[in-house]
N, C-alpha and C positions, 0 to 999 in steps of 0.2 A: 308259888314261892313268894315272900314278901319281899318289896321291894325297898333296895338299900341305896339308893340313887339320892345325893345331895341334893337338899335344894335350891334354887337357883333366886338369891335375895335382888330386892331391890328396893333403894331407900328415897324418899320422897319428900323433899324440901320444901315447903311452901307455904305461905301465913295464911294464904285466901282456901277456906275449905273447902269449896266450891270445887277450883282448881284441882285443890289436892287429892279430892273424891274422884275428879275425871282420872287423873293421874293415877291412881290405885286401880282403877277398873283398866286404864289401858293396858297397864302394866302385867296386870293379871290375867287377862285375857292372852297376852304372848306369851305366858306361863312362867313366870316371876309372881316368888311374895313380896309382895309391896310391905313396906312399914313406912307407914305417914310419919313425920313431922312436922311442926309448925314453926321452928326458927333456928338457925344457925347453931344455935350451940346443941339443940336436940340431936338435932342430924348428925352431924360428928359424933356424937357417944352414939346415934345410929351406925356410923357408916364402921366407927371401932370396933362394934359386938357383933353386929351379922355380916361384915366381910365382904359387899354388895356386890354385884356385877356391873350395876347401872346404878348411878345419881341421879335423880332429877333437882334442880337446885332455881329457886328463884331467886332474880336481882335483887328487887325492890322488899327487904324485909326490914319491921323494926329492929333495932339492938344491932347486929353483927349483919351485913347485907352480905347478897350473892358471891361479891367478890371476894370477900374476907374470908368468909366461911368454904371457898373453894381453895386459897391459899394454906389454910388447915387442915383441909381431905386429903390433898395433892402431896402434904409432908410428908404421907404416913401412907398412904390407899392407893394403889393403880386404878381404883373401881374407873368407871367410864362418867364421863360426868355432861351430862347434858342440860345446858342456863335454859332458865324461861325468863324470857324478859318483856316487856312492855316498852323498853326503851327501844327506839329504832334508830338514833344518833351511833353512828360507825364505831364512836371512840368507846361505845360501852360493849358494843359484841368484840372490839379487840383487845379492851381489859379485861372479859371474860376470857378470851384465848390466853394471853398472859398471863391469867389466875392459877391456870392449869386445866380449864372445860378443855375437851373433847370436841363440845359439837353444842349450836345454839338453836333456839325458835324465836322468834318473837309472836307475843300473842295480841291476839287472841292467832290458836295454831289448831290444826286440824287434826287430830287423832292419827288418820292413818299416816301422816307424816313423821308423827314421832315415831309409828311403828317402824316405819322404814328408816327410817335414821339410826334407830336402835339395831333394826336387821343388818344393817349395813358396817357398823361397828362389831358388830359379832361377826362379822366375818372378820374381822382381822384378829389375826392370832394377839392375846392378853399378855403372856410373856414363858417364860420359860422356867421348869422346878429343879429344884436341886441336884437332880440327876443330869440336868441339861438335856430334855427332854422338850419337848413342845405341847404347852397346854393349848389345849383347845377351847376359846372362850365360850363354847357353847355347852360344853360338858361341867364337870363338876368341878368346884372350884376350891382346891387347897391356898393355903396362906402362902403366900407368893414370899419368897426371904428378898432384901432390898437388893436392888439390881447397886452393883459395886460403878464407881464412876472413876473411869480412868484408868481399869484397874489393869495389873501387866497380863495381858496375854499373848506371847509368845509364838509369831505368825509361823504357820504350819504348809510348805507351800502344796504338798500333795494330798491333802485335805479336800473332799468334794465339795461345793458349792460355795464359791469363795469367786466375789466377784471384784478385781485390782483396781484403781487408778489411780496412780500417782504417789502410792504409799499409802491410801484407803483401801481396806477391804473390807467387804461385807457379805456375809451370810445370808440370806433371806429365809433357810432352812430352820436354823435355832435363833436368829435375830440378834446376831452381833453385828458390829459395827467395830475395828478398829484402825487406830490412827498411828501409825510404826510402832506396832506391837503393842499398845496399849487402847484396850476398850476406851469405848465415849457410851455411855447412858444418854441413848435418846427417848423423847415419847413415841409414842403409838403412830401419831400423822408426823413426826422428826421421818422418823424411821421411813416410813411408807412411799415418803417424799426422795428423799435421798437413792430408795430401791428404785425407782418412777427414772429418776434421773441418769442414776448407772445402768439402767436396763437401755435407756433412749440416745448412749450416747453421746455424739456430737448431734443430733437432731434437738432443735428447741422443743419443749412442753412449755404449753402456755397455760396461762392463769387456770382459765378455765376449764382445761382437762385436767389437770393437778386438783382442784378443785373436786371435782367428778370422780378421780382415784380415791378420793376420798374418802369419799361416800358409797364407795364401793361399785359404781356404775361404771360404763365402758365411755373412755372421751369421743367413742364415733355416737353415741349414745344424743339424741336431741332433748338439751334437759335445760332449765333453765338456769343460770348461772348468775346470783346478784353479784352488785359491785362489791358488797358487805364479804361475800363470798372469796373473793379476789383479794381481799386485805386480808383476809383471814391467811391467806396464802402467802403474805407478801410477813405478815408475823410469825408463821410457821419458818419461812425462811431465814428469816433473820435471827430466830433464836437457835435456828437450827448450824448458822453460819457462826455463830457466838461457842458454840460449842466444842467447832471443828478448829475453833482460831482460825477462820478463812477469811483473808480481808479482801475487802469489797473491790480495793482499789488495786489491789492485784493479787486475785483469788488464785488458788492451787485447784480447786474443784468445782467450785459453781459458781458460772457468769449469770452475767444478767444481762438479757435480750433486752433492751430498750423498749418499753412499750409491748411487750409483746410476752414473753417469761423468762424460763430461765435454761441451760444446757450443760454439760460438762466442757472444763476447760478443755486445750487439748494436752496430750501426753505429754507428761514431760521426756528428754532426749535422755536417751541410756548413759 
């Protein structure tokens, strides 16, 4: 019987050919069709027509560079967006976070690394369809309709999988998040981070295991963890705390460990 199985895109940013060739071959070998591009404005009419599952996107391009052209994918695309950069300066792997990436390299990078990087985003669920259903990133991938931001939904209290604090609740099952009855549209690592935190508690997660949830690895896991890694965490949070309207100086849901990371406030009194 022939087979009706969608296939699984993936679009490929990158001026240097070189690059873009390894990039195609890695990608296809993990069982994505690759479609190369070579600059910023290609890509985007790429990432518009085939609906990608992964970006690969580099910084340093002529005309329109990495950052611009992720702040253009990111209006429109949930795709996964993973930077290649040559810059090692902190302030460009956190304007890539800011852009809307995913998840960065700097090169020259190792193949099996991006493989895993890539693995490790497919594991986190992509988002949810119309039916309110749970897509699974590794399956076939319909056109995702925009995720509504702020929009009313009406807390349900005998609803399974609904985890409270403080007038937060969140699903980790279909991937809401709402703040007294009204959704927050978070991303991918927003979300993952915030689930990390309600599951832990009054117990601190620090940089570094938050980091590693990330990536899909276990924080008892001996992995190595950059400082770059740690910022990335510390932007995740803060756009994440932008969102929830939580303020720093006297948050309703997440402290900040000095030095160390972060934990749920605690309850507030009945």
């Amino acid at each position: 019987m022939e087979s009706h199985t969608s296939p699984r895109f993936a679009v490929v940013i990158d001026d240097d050919a070189d690059i873009r060739q390894l990039l195609v071959e890695v990608l296809t070998q993990a069982g994505f069709q690759a479609i190369p591009t070579s600059n910023g404005l290609d890509g985007i009419a790429a990432v518009k027509e085939y609906d990608p599952l992964i970006t690969t996107l580099d910084v340093n391009m002529p005309g329109m560079d990495g950052f611009e052209t992720a702040k253009r994918v990111r209006a429109f695309s949930p795709t996964y967006i993973v930077m290649l950069t040559a810059l090692e300066d902190e302030i460009d792997t956190l304007q890539g976070l800011e852009a809307g990436a995913d998840d960065y390299l700097v090169k020259p990078f190792r193949p099996r690394v991006l493989r895993a990087r890539i693995e490790a985003m497919l594991r986190r669920p992509r988002g949810i369809d119309s039916s309110g259903n749970l897509i699974d990133a590794t399956g076939p991938q319909p056109t995702l309709p925009a995720a509504p931001v702020m929009a009313s939904r009406p807390p349900v209290e005998d609803e399974p999988g609904w985890v409270t604090h403080n007038g937060l609740r969140l699903n980790a099952e279909i991937r809401v998040v709402t703040v007294s009855g009204l959704e927050v549209d978070l991303t991918r690592s927003e979300f993952d981070l915030l689930a990390a935190l309600l599951q832990s508690q009054r117990r601190v997660r620090t940089k570094p295991d938050l980091a590693l949830i990330l990536r899909g690895a276990s924080p008892t896991v001996s992995a190595v963890v950059s400082e770059a890694d740690k910022r990335a965490i510390e932007v995740h949070m803060g756009n994440l705390r932008k969102k929830l309207a939580d303020n720093v100086a006297a948050p309703r849901w997440i402290e900040t460990v000095r030095g160390v990371g972060y934990r749920l406030t605690a309850p507030e009194a009945p």
